[in-house]
C-alpha positions in Angstrom: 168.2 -147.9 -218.4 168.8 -144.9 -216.5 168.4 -141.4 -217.8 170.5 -139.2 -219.5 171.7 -136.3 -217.1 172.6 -133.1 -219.2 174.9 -130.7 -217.4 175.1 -126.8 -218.5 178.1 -124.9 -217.3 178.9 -121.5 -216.8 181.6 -119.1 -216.5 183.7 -118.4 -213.5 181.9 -115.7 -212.0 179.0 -115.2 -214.1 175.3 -116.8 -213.7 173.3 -118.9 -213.5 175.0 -121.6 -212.1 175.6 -125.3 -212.8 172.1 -126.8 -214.3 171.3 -130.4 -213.9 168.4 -132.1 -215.9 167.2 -135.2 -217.1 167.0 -136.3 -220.8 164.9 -139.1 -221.9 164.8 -140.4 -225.6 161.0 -141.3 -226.5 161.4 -143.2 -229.8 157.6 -142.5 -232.1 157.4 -145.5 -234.7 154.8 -146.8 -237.3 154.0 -147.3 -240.7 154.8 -144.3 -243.0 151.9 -141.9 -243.6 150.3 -142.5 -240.0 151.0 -138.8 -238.6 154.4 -139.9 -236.6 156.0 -136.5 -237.4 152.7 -134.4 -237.2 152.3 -135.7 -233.9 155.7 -134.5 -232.7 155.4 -131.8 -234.2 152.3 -130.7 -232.7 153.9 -131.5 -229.1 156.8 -129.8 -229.4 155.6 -126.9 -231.6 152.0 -126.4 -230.2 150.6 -126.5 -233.9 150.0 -128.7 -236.7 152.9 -128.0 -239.3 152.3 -126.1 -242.6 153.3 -128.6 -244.5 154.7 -132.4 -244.2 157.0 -134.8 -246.1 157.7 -138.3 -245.6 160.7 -138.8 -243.4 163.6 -140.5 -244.2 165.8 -141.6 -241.8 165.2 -140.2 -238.8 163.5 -136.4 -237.4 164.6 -135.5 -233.8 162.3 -133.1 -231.8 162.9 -131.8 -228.3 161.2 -129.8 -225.5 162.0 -128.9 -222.2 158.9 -129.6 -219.7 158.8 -129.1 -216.0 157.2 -132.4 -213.5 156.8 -131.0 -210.2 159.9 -128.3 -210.4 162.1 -130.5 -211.7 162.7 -129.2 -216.0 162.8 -132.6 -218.0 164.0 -132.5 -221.4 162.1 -134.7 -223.6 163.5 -136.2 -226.9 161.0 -137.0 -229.5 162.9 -139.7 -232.3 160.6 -139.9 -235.5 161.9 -142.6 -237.5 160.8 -143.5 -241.2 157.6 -145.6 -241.2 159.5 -147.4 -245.0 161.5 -150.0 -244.5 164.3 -148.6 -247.1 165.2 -145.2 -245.7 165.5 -147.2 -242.4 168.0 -149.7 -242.5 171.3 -147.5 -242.1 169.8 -145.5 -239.2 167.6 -148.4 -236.8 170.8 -149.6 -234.7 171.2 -146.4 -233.9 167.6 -145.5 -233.2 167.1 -147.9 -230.8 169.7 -147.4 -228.6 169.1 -146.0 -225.1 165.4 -145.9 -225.4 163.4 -145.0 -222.5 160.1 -145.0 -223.9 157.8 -146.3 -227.0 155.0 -144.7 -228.6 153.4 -146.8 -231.3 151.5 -144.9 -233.8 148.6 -146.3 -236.4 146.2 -144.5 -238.3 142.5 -144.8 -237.6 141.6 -144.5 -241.1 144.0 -147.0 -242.3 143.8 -150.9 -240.8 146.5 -152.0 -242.6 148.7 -149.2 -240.3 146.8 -151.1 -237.3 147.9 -154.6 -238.5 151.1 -154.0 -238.9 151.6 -152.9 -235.1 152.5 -156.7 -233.8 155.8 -156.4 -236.9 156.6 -152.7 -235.3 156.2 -154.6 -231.3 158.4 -157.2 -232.7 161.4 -154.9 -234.0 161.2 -153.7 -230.6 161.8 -156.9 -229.2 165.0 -158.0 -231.7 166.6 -154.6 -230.6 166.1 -155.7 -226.8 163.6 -153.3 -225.4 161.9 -155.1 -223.0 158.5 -154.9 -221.4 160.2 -152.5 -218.6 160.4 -149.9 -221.6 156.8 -147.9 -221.2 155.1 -148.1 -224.3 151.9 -146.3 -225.3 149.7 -147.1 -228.3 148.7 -143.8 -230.7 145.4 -143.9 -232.7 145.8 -141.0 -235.3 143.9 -139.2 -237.2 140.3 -139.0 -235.2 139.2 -136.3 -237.0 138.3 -138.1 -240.6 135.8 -140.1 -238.6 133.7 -140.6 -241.6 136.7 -142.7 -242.9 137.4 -144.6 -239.7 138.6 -148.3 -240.4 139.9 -149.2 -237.3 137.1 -148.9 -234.1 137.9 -148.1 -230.3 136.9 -151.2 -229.5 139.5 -153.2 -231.1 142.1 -150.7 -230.7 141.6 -151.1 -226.7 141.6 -154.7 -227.1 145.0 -155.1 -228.6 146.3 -151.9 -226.5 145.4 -154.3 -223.4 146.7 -157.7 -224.8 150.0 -156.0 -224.9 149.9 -153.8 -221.5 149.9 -150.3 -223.3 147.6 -147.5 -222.5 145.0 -146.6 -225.4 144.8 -142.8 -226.6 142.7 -141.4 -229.9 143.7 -138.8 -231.2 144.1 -136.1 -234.0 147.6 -134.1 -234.8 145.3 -131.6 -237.1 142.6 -131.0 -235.2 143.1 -127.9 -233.7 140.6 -129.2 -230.5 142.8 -131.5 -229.7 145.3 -130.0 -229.0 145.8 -130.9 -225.2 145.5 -134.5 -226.1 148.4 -134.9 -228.0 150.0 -132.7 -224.9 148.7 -135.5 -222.4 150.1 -138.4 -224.8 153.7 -137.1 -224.2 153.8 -135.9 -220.9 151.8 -139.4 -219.2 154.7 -141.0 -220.7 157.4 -138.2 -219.4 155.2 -138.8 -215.4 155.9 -142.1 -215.7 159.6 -141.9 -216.6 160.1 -139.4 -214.3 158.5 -141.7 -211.2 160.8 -145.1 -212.4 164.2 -143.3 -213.6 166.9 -142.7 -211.1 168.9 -139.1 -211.3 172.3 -140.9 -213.3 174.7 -139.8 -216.1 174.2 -142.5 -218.6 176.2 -140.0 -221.5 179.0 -137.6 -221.4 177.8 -133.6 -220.8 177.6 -132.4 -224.6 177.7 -136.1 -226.1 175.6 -137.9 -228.5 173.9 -134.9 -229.7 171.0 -135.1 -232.0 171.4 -137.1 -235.4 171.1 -134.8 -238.6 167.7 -134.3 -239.8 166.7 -136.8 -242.8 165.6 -135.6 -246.1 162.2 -136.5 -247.4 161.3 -138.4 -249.8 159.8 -135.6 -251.5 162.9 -133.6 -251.5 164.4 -136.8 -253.0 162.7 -137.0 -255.9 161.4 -133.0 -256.1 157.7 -133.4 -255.2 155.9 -133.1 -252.3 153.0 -134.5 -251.0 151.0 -134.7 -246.8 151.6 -137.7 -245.1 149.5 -136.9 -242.4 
């Protein structure tokens, strides 16, 4: 699947000129409550967010990065981790995908055993192995909670050809890592994905954000 190419006109006369960059749709999924939005967040925003509520549907994050000279705009799609606030948006979600980053938290194994049921969705909405995919360990920083070891982690990272990273969205430390998580898969878009127009200039725009749970039923709670 090629890339998206977004073009940005300007007036006759007037500056700067006709822009050209590439758009690539990085899809984050997991069980609910593993640190998918915190994540994004954190990339795109450069901090941990004040406060977090369960998504529902899906959140849609951008930043614009720079490989090389060239500015790549990258699109973070945060879908709900509960299988009832999914259903009317996962066609949707899954189409044109460039990249996968599968998220499980450290401190919870049951978030790490349902990774083969997340790798399988994948497959029944035709993302093939060609799709770069990256496996997410959140949540480093409650070591004294940790359920889920390196070890095994890296074992099932390798059984399925995806690179291993640990990781926490809070931890203010780690900030960089979560950077490096993001922009190895943006590299190695960047190196496979041919300069094409794969959507019309100002098309398919960015889905409305979903409410939260919380705001749902007027609570709130951190899901992260």
């Amino acid at each position: 699947m090629e890339s998206s190419l977004e073009l940005t006109t300007s007036l006759p006369g007037t500056y700067p000129p006709l822009l050209r960059s590439r758009i690539f749709k990085i899809i984050v999924i997991g069980d609910s409550g593993v640190g998918k939005t915190c994540l994004t967040y954190r990339f795109c925003a450069g901090k941990f967010p004040d406060k977090t509520e369960a998504t529902i549907g899906v959140d849609f994050r951008e930043k614009v990065i720079e490989i090389n000279g060239e500015k790549i705009k990258v699109q973070l799609w945060d879908t709900a981790g509960q299988e009832r606030f999914r259903k009317s948006m996962v066609q949707h979600y899954y189409r044109n995908v460039h990249a996968v980053v599968f998220v499980y938290d450290v401190t919870n194994a049951a978030s790490f055993r349902s990774l083969p049921a997340w790798i399988e969705e994948c497959r029944q909405h035709s993302l093939g192995q060609e799709v770069p995919r990256i496996l997410v360990g959140n949540k480093c920083d409650l070591q004294h909670a940790l359920q889920v070891g390196t070890e095994l982690a890296q074992k099932f990272a390798d059984s399925h050809s995806m690179p291993l990273f640990e990781t926490s969205a809070k931890n203010p430390d780690d900030n960089d890592h979560v950077e490096a998580i993001f922009m190895t898969v943006a590299h190695k878009l960047k190196s496979q994905k041919p300069l094409m127009l794969s959507q019309p200039p100002g098309g398919g725009g960015a889905p409305p954000l979903g409410k939260s749970e919380e705001e749902e039923e007027g609570g709130w709670s951190c899901n992260c």
